[in-house]
C-alpha positions as CSV (number, residue, x, y, z in Angstrom):
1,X,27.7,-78.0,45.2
2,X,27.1,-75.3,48.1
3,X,29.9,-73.8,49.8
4,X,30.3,-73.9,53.3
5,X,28.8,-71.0,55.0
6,X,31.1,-69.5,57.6
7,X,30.5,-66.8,60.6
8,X,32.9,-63.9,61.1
9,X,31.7,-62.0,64.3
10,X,32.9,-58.3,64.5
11,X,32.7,-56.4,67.3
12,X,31.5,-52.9,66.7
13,X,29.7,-50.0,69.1
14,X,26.5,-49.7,68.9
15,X,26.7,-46.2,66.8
16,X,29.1,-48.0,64.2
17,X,26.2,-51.0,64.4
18,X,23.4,-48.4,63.2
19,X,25.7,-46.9,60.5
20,X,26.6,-50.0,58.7
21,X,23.0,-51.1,58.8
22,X,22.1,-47.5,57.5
23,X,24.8,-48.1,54.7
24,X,23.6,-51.5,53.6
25,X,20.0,-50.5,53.8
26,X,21.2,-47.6,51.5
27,X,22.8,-49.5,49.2
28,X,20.4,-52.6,48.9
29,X,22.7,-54.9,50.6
30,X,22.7,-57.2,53.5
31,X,24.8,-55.9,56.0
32,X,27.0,-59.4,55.4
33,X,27.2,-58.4,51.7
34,X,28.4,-54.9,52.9
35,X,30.6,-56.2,55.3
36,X,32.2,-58.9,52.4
37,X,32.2,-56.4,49.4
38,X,34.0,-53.7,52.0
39,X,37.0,-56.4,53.1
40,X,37.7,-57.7,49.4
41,X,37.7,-54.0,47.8
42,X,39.7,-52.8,51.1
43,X,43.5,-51.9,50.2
44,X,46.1,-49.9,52.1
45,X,46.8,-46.8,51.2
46,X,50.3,-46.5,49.4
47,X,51.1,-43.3,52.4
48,X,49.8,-46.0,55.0
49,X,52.3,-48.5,53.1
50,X,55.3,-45.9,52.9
51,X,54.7,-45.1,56.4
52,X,54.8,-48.4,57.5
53,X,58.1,-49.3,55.9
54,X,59.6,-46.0,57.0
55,X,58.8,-47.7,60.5
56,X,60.3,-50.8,59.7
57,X,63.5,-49.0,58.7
58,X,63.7,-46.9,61.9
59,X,63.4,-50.6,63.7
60,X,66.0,-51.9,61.8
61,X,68.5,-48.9,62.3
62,X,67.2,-48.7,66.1
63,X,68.1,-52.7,66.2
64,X,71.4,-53.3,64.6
65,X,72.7,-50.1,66.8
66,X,71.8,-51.9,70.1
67,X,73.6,-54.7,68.4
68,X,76.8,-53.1,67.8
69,X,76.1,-51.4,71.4
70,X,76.0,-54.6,72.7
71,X,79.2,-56.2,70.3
72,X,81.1,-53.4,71.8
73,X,80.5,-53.7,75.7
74,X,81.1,-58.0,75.2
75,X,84.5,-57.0,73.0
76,X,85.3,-54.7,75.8
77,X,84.6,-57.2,78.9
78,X,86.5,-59.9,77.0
79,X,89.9,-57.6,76.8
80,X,89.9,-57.6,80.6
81,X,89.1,-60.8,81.0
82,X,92.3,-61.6,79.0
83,X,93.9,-58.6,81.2
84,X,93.0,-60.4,84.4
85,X,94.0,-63.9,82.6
86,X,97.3,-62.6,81.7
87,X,98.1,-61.3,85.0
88,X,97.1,-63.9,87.0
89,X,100.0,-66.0,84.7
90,X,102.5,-63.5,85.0
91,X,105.5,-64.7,87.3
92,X,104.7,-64.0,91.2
93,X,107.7,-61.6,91.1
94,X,106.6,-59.6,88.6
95,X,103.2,-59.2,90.4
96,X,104.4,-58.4,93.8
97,X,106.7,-55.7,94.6
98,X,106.6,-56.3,98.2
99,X,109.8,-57.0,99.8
């Protein structure tokens, strides 16, 4: 049974064009076989890995501070909400002092 052949276009300059074909042609290979063996033996580098979680930490931190930020300006608006509220119950005498 064949498998299903697939295309995969990448987009490369023309420089980076010649090298890969230089490469394969170097090493024997088709430039699809170089192109193939290079994605499944690619992996990130454990820095590259560290660094990215290092990021995703900063995110977090930068995140859940905006959130409280934001947890603090809605408590604060609701206190004088219930300011206003209460005053605008209070008794009118207690409210006015004009005679």
């Amino acid at each position: 049974m064949n498998a299903a052949i697939e295309r995969i276009v990448v987009q490369a300059t023309t420089q980076e064009k010649r090298a890969i074909v230089a490469k394969a042609k170097k090493l024997d290979m088709t430039v699809s076989e170089l192109m193939r063996s290079g994605a499944h033996a690619y992996l990130p580098a454990d820095a590259d890995l560290v660094a990215l979680a290092g990021a995703a930490q900063a995110s977090a931190r930068r995140s859940m501070a905006a959130m409280d930020e934001a947890f603090a300006r809605i408590a604060a608006s609701n206190a004088r909400i219930e300011a206003m509220e209460a005053a605008a119950k209070a008794p009118a005498s207690r409210r006015s002092h004009t005679p």
